[in-house]
Every structure is written in C-alpha cells, then in structure tokens.
C-alpha positions as CSV (number, residue, x, y, z in Angstrom):
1,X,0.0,0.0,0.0
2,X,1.3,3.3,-1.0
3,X,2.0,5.5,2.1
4,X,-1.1,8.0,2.7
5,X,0.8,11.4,2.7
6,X,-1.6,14.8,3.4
7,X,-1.3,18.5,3.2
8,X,-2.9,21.7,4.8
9,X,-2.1,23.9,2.4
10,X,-3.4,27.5,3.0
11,X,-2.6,31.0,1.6
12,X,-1.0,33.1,4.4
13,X,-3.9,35.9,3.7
14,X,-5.4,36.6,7.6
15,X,-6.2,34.9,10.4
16,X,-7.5,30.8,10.6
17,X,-10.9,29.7,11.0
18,X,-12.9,27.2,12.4
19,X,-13.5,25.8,8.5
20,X,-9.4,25.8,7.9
21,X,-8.5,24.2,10.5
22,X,-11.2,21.5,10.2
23,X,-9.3,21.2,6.7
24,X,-5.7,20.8,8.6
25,X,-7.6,18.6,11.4
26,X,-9.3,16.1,8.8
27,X,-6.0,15.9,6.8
28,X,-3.9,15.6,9.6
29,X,-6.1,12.6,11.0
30,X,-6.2,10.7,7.6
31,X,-2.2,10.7,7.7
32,X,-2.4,9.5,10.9
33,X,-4.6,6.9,11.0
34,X,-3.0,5.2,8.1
35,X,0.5,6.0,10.0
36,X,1.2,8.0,7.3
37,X,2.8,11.7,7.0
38,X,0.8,15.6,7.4
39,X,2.8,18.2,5.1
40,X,2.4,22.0,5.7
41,X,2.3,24.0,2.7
42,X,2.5,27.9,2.2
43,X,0.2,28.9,-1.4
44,X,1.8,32.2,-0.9
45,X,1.6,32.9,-4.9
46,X,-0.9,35.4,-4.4
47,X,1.1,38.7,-3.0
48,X,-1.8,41.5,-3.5
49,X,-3.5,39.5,-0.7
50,X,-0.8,38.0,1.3
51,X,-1.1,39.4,5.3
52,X,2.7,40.3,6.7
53,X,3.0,38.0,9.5
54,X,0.3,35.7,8.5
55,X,2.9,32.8,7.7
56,X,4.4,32.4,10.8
57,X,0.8,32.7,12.6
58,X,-0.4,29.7,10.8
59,X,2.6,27.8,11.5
60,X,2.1,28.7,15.2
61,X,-1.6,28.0,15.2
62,X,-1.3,24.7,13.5
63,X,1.3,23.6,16.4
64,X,-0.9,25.4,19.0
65,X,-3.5,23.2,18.2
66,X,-1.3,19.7,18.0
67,X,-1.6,19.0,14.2
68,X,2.3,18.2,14.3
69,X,3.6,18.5,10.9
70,X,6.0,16.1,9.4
71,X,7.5,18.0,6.9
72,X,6.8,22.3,6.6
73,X,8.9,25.5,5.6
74,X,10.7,25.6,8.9
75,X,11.8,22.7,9.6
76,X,12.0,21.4,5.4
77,X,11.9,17.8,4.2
78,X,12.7,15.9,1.0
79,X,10.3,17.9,-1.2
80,X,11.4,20.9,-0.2
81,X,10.9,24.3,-0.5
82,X,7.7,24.3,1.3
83,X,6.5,28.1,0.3
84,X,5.6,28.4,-3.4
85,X,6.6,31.1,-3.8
86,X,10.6,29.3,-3.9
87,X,9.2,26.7,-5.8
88,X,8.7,28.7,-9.2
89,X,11.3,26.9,-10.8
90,X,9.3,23.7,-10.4
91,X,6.0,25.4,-11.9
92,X,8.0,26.9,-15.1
93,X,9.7,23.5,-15.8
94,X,6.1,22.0,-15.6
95,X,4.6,24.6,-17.8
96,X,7.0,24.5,-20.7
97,X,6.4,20.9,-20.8
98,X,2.6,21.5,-21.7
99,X,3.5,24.4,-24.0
100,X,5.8,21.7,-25.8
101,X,2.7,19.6,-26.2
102,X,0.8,22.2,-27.3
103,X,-1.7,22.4,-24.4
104,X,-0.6,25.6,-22.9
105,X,-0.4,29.3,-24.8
106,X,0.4,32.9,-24.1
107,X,-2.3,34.9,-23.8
108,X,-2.3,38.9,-25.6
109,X,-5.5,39.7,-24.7
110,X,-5.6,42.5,-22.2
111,X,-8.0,42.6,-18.7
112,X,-10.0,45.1,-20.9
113,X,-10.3,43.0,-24.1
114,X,-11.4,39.6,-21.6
115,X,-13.8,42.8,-20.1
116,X,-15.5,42.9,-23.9
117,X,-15.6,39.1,-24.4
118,X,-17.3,38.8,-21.2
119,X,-19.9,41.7,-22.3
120,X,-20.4,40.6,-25.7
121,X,-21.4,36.9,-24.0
122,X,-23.7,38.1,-21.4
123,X,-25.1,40.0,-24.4
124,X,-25.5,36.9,-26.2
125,X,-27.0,35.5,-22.9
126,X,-24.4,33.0,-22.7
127,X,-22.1,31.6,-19.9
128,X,-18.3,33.5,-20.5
129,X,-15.7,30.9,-21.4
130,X,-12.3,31.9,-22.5
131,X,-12.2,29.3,-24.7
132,X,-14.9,30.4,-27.5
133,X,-12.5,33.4,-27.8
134,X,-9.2,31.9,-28.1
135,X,-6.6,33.6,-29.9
136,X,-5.9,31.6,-33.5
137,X,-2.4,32.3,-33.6
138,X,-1.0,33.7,-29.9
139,X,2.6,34.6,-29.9
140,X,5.6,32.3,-28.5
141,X,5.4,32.8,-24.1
142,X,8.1,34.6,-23.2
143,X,7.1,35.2,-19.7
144,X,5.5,38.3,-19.8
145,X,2.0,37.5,-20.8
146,X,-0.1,35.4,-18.5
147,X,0.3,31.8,-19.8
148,X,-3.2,29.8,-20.2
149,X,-3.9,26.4,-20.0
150,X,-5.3,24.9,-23.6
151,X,-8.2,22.8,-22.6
152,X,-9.8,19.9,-24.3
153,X,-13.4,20.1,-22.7
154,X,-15.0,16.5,-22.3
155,X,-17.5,15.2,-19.8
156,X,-15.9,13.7,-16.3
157,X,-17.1,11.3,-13.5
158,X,-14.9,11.1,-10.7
159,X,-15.2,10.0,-6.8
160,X,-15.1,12.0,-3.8
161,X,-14.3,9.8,-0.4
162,X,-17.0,12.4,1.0
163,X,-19.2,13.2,-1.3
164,X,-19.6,9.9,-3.6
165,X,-19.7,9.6,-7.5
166,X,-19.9,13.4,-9.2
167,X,-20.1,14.2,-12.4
168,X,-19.8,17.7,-14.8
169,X,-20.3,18.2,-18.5
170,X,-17.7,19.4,-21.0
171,X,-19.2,23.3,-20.4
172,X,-18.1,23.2,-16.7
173,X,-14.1,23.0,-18.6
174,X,-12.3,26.5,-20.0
175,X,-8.5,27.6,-20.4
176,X,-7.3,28.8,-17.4
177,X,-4.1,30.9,-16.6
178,X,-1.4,28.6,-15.5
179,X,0.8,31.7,-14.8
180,X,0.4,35.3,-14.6
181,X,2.3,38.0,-16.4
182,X,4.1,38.7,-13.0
183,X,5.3,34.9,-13.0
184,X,3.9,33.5,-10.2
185,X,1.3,30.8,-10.7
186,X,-2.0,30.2,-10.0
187,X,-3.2,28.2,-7.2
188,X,-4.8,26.1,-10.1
189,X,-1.8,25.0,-11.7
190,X,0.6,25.3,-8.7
191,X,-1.6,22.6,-6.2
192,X,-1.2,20.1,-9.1
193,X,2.3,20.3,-9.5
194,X,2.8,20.5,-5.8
195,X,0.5,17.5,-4.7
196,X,2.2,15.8,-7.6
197,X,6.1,16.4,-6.6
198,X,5.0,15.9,-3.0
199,X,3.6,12.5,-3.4
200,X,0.1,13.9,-2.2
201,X,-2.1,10.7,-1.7
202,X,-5.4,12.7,-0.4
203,X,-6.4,16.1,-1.3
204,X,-8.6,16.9,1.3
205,X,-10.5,20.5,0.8
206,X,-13.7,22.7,1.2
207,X,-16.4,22.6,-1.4
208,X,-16.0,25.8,-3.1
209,X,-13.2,23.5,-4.9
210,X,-16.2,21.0,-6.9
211,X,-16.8,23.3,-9.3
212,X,-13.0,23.6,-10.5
213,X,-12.4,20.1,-10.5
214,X,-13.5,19.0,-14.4
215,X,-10.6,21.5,-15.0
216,X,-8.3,19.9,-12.9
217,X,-9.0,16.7,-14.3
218,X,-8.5,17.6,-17.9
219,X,-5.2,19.0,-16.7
220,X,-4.2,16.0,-15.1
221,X,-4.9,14.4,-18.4
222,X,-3.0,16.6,-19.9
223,X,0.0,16.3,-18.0
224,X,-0.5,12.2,-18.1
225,X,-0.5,12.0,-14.3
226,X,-2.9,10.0,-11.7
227,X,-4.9,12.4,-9.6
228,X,-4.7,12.0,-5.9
229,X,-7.9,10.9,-4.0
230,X,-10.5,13.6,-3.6
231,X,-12.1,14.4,-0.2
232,X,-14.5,17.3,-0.4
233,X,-15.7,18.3,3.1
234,X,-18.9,20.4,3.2
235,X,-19.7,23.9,4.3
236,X,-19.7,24.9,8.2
237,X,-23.1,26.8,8.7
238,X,-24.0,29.5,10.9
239,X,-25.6,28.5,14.2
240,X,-29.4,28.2,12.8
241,X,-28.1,26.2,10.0
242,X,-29.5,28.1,6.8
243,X,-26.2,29.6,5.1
244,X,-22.1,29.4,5.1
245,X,-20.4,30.6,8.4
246,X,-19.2,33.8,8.5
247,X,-17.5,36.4,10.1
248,X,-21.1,38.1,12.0
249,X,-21.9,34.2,13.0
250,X,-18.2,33.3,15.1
251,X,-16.0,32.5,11.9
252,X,-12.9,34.6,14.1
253,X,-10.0,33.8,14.5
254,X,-10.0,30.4,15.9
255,X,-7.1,30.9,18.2
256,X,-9.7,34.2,20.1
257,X,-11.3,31.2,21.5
258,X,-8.2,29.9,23.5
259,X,-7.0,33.3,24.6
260,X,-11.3,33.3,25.5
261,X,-10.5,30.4,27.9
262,X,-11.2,27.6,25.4
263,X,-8.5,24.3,26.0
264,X,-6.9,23.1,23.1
265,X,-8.3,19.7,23.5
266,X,-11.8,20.8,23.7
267,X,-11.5,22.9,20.3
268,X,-10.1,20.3,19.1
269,X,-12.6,18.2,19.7
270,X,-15.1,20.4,18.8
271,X,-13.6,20.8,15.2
272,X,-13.5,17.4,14.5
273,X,-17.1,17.5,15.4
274,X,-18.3,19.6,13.4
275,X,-19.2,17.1,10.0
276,X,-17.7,14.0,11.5
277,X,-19.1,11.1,13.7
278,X,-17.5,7.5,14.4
279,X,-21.3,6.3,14.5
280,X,-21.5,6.0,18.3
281,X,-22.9,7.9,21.2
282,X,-19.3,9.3,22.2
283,X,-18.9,13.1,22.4
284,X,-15.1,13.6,24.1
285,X,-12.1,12.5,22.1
286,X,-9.0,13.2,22.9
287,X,-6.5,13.2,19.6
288,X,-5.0,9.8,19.8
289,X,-9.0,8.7,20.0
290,X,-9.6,10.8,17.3
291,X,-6.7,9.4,15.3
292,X,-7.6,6.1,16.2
293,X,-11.4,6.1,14.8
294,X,-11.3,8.8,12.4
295,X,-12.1,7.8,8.7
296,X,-13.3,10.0,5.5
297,X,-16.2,7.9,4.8
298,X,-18.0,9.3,8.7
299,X,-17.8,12.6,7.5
300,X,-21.0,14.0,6.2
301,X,-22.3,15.3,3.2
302,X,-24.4,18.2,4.4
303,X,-23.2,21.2,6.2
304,X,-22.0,21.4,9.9
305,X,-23.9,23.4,12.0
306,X,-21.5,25.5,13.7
307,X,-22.9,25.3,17.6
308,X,-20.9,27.7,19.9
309,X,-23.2,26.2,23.3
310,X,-21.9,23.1,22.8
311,X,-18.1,24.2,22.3
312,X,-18.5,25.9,25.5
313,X,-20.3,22.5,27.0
314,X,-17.3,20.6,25.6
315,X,-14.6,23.0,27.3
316,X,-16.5,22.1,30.4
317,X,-16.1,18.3,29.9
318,X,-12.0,18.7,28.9
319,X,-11.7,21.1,32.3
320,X,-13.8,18.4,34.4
321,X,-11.0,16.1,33.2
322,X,-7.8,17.6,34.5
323,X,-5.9,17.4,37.7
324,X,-5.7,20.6,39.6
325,X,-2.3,20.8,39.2
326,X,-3.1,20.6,35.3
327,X,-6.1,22.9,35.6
328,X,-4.0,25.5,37.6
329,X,-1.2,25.6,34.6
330,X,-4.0,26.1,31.6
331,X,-5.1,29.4,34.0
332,X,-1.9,30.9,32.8
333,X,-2.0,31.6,28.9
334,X,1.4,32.8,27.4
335,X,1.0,35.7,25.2
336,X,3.6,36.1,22.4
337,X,4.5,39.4,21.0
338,X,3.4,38.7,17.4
339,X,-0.3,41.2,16.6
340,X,-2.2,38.2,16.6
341,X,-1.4,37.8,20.4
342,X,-1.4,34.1,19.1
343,X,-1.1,31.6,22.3
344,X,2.9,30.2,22.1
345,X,1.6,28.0,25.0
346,X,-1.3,27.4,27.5
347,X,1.5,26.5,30.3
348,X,2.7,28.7,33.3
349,X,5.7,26.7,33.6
350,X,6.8,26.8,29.8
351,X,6.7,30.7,30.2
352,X,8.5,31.1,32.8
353,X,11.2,28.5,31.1
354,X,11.2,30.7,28.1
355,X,11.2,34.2,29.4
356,X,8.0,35.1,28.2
357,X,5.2,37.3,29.0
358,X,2.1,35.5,31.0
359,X,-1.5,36.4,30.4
360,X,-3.5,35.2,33.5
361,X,-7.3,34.0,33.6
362,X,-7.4,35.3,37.4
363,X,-9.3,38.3,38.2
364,X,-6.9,41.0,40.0
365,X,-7.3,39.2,43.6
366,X,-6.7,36.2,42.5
367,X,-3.3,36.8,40.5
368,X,-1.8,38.4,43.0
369,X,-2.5,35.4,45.8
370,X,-0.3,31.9,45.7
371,X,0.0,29.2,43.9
372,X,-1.6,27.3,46.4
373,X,-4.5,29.3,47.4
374,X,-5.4,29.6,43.6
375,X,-5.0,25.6,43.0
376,X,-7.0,25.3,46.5
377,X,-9.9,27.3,44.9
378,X,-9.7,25.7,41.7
379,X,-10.5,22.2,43.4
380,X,-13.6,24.2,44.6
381,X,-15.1,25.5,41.5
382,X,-13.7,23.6,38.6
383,X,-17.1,21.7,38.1
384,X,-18.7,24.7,37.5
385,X,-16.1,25.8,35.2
386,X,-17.4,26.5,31.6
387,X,-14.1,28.0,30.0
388,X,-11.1,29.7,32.0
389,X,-12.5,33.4,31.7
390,X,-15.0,32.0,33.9
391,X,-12.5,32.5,36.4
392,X,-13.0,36.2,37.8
393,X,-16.8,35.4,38.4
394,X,-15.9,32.6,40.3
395,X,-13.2,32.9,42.4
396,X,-12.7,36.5,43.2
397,X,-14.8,36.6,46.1
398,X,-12.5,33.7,47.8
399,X,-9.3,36.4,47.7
400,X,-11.1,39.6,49.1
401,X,-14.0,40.0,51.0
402,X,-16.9,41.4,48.6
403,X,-19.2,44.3,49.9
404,X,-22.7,43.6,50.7
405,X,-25.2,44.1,48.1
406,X,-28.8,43.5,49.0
407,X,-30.5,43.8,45.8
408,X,-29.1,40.7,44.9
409,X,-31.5,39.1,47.8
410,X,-34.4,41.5,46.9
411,X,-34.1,39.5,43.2
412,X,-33.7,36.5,44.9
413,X,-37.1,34.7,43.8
414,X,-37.0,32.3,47.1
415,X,-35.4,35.0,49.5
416,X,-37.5,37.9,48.4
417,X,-40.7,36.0,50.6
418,X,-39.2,37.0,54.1
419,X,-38.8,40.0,55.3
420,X,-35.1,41.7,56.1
421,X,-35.6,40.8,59.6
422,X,-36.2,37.3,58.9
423,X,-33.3,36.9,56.9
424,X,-30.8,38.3,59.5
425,X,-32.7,36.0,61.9
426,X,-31.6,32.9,59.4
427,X,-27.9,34.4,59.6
428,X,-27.6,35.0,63.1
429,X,-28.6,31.4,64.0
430,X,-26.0,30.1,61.1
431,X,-23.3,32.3,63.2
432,X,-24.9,30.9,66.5
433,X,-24.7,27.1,65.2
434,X,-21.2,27.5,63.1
435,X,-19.3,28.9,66.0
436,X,-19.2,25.4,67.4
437,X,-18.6,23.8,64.5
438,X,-15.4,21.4,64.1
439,X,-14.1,22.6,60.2
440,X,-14.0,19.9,57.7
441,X,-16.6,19.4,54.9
442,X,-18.3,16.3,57.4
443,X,-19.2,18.1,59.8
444,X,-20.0,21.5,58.2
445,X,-22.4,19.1,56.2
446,X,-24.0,18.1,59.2
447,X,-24.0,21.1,61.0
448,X,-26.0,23.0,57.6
449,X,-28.9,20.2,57.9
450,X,-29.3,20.3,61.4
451,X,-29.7,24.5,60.8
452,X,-32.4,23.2,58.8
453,X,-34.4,21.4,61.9
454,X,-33.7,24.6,64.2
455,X,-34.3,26.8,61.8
456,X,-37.4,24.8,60.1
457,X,-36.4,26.4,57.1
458,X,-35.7,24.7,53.5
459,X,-32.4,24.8,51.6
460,X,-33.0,27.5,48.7
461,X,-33.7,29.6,51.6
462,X,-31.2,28.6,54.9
463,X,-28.4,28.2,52.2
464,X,-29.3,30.6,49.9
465,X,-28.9,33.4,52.1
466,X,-25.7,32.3,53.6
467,X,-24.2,31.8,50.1
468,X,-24.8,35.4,49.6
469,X,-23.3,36.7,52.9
470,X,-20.5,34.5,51.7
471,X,-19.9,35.4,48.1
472,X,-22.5,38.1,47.4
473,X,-22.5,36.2,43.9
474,X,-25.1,34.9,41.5
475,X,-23.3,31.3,41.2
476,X,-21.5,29.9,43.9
477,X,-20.1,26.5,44.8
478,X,-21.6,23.9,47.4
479,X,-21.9,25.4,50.9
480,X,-19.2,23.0,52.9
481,X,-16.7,23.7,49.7
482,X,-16.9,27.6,50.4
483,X,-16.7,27.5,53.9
484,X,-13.5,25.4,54.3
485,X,-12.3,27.1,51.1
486,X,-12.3,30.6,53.2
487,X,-11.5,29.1,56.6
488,X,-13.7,29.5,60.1
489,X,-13.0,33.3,60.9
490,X,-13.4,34.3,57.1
491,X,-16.7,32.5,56.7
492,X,-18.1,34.4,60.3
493,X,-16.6,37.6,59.9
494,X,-18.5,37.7,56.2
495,X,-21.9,36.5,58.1
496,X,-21.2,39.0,60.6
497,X,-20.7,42.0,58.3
498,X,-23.5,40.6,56.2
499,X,-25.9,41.1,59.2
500,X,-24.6,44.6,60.5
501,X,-25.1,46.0,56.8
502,X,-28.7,45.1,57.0
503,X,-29.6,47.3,60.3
C-alpha cells in the first residue's frame, strides 16, 4: 500500500478559521490513522493579498493546536521548498512541458479586451468561457504575458471519499491561466504540481473546490499524471443552520477562543465535530482517540452546524477532566509578541522557562495570591467551570471579601418572601450554630442540615442566604466547599458584616 501522505495547504492571507482548521484537522487525521505523513504548505503565490506575519501565525496555530507536521517551511523535508513562492522553478519546468505539447499558450489579450468578451457573451445570454475566444495564432510565451492552459473540454465522472460519484459536462471546462504576467502561478496550476512532486495521496479541501475540479482533471490528463484521492468536506453553517459561516456568526480567529479560555483539546474536539461522527454515542475525544477512529467515509455530506453552546459544553467536559495541578497551569496563557497575540503555549511553567510574558485568567485578587490558594480554589469550582475566563466570576470573592449588596436578595425569587428581619434571623442562627462547629466538609455538612431542623427552614432559603453573605454572587459552589475554602474566621466575619449592613 502506497503511504497516505496529506497537506494543509493554505494562503497566508489573515487569520485561521474554524473551516481551515477542520481542513488541517481532517488531513492531519487521515495521515495518521494510516500512519502515514501531514505536510504544511504555504500557497503564498498570491502577494496582492498576502497578510505580513500571516505565515508564521499559521505555522504557530497549527502547532498550537497539535496538528504536528511532518514536513513544513521551517523545519524542510525531502520535497522541499515548502513556500511556493521558492518553488517557481518547479512550476515553469512543468509549464513548458505543456507548451511543448501544445496544451498551454500565451495569452495577448488585455483585462479590458477579456472585459468585452465577457460583455459581448452576457449580451449573447451566454455563460463566458475563455475558450470560444481563443486567440488563432498567440505569440511564443516569453514570460511576460499570463500563460493559459489549452483545454480539451470533455465530460468527467470522478469520486469523492465524502461526497460519492460526481459528475460535470464538457461546459463546466475552459482555459485557465497557468501563470500570470508577474510569473507566479495560480493556485490552479501550482496545487497540481505541488500534490504531484509531493507524493500527495489525499487532497482533502472545502467545497467551493467541486466546481473547478473538471478543470483539474482535464489537466491532469494533460500532464499524463494520476490524480490524488479527492475528499470534499462540506460547508460549516451559521448557528441556525440556513447559510455558510461567516464572520457576524463566530468564523474569528480560531485561536480568540483559546486566549477566550477555550483548552486546546476541547477545540479540538469540537472541530473534528463539526461534519464527523464514528457512528456511536461518544462526544469527548482526545487526539489519539480521534486518530484512532477517524475515517473520511463518517464525514457527512451536508453542512456542519457550527454550535458555539456546545463548544463551550465541551470545554467544560476537557476542564472536568484535568488534575488541579493541570487545571492550575492552563489558568496561565502565554502571550507572544506577534499582533495576533497568538497563544505560544497554554502553560505557566513553559513561560516562565522561556522568558516570556504570562497572560492570567485570574481576576486581579486572584493573580496576586499563591499558587496554592489559587490551585486550593480551583478544586472548589472547577465543576462549574465553563471556560477559563469564567474565572473572575468565580473565584474573586474567595481572595477579598466582597461588599454587601442587598438587591441581589431582593431579586432573589426564594429570598425575596421574608422579610429583612427574617433573613438576618436565618444568619444570626448560622453564626450561632457555626461557632461550634469542628471545620471539615463532614461536619459542616452536618451542621448545615441540622440548621435546617432549628431553623425549620428549606435549603433554597437557609443556604441561599448564607451563600450570599459569603460570596455576594449569583453562582456559587456547594456550601461545605466555600466554607472550608475561606476558613472559620473568614466564613463568620462575612456572616457578621452581612448582618450589620442590613440594620
């Protein structure tokens, strides 16, 4: 069996999306489940459009996220050079081979002469196709005029491991440039030659490609090669499902959703996701899961729904999953100094190694306590952990002790029944009862229900107002959990003040 070799192969234009990165993701897992390699490629042909920096971000992102490259432009391999634009060489070697088989040509005409062809056909109500105004005799390419691909339009049938047996007539064919005037190619022409010198086995890609793809095969022909396998993935749609993902609907930057508190593993996940099932009931993969079970033919045909609830759902299953000591290091994002402010890393310890700058999840009490206090109240409230910039919300009020607020009772739909005076009655008796209370989770268990007998209230209401003399916060973790969290004198003195800010 001939070794399955991949490529992500994108245009260092802006940022990465969710639907690149599914590309990489899905290529990357093909070449691993088949223990074969995952090639990085740079299309960088097109400089009108090309984004300074926006190489090296991709190569970071790609990293950041774990699809580890075999072979890429900075770290080379035996097809090397890795950014097309140092492989032009390769593309004018594979050009003059079609001009000496007469299936390539210069093209004279000017972008305002094309303009008139394309006039005079929509006059004619007809589809525009370069080929029904083909210069008879065009002059020898020298290099200065684009050079165009002479097609020989016939009808195709070909398979997609994704989308099944396709087809297009002769009219979906037309001469294409090859190269333009300022001697770069075209990412038509280029991919071919690339995938071909590369020993590409999959070409795995969005679907905007299916429409070009009768005029890749008639090149192929042309340059008597064998065409790798096709893999078309489908659109990701918006969250209500009824067109393409785009910028308005969360197609950002993907890496905003780490430095927005997102683990790599759960985007990850996520990604692979979004168009792909192995047929079970199983939601959490890690990557050698996903390697293990991953296949082309589970991907589906129609579009993802792109579902940012159950990312953030996900990223609450990967945080579930880590140790403290794990969770505590993820808190800690490093912040390179590239614009993108790209994550380099998602560990404390690896900054500090490296010298570089850390960007903290902790609100402004919480980064300037200890390590141990901070893992201490991570144990606390990492089941209600959603994603890391959760963190402020709930933590802050175990570092300082937060001022009273009232209305927050008043809203209270349980609390708002009783009267002030009732209330303070509910929190002098948990003062009363907790003062003689031995301090572990046991027996502050214990003592809370047997408040409940002496108090005959229920628990929305006995607990509820002591989580708000506590925290004076809308979410909050179990009541033992806080108590021993903020230590005997801590958990009084805030029941105390609580009750003098009521008189």
């Amino acid at each position: 069996m001939t070794k399955v070799r991949t490529r992500f192969a994108p245009s260092p234009t802006g940022f990465a999306h969710i639907g690149n990165l599914r590309t990489a993701l899905f290529a990357y897992l093909t070449a691993k489940h088949f223990g074969g390699d995952f090639i990085l490629r740079l299309e960088d042909t097109d400089k009108n459009r090309e984004v300074d920096g926006a190489d090296e971000y991709i190569l970071s992102a790609v990293k950041t996220l774990g699809f580890i490259y075999d072979e890429g432009p900075d770290i080379g391999g035996k097809f090397a050079p890795y950014r097309q634009s140092e492989r032009l060489d390769h593309y004018k070697k594979w050009a003059l081979v079609l001009v000496d088989k007469g299936r390539a040509f210069a093209d004279p005409y000017t972008p305002e002469q094309i303009q008139k062809f394309r006039d005079e056909a929509a006059a004619n109500k007809k589809a525009f196709r370069y080929r029904d105004f083909r210069p008879t005799n065009p002059p020898a390419w020298d290099g200065t005029m684009p050079l165009r691909f002479k097609s020989e339009p016939r009808d195709y049938a070909w398979r997609d491991e994704v989308m099944g047996d396709l087809s297009a007539g002769a009219d979906a064919i037309d001469d294409f440039v090859l190269i333009k005037s300022d001697g770069f190619p075209t990412y038509n022409f280029a991919h071919i030659i690339d995938d071909l010198e590369m020993e590409i086995t999959h070409i795995i890609r969005g679907q905007e490609f299916i429409s070009s793809t009768p005029n890749y095969l008639n090149l192929y022909e042309a340059l008597e090669i064998e065409h790798p396998i096709f893999a078309t993935m489908p659109h990701i749609l918006n969250e209500t499902g009824n067109k393409k993902l785009g910028k308005r609907d969360g197609a950002k930057d993907a890496m905003e959703y780490l430095r927005d508190g997102i683990l790599v593993e759960a985007l990850d996940n996520f990604i692979a996701s979004c168009g792909w099932n192995d047929g079970t009931e199983q939601e959490i993969f890690s990557m050698d899961e996903l390697i293990e079970k991953f296949t082309l033919d589970r991907v589906g045909r129609s579009g993802a729904r792109f579902d940012p609830n159950r990312l953030v759902w996900m990223n609450g299953q990967w945080i579930k999953r880590l140790s403290v000591g794990e969770l505590f290091e993820r808190t800690n994002c490093v912040s390179d100094a590239n614009r993108s402010g790209l994550p380099t890393s998602c560990s404390v310890s690896e900054a500090r190694q490296n010298g570089e700058e850390e960007r903290s999840f902790w609100g402004e009490n919480g980064a300037n306590t200890t390590d141990n206090k901070k893992k201490q109240v991570l144990a606390v409230v990492q089941d209600r952990l959603k994603t890391l910039a959760d963190l402020p919300a709930l933590t802050e009020y175990f570092f300082a002790r937060p001022e009273p607020n009232w209305a927050m009772v008043d809203d209270n739909k349980q609390l708002k029944k009783l009267t002030r005076g009732e209330q303070v009655e509910l929190l002098c008796a948990a003062v009363e009862k907790l003062e003689h209370t031995e301090w572990d989770f046991d027996k502050l268990q214990m003592s809370l229900n047997e408040l409940l007998e002496i108090t005959e209230s229920k628990p929305p209401i006995l607990f509820g107002i002591i989580r708000f003399a506590l925290t004076w916060a809308p979410f909050s973790p179990g009541l033992p959990e806080t108590m021993v969290t903020l230590g005997k004198d801590e958990t009084l003195a805030r029941i105390s003040t609580a009750v003098e800010s009521a008189k």
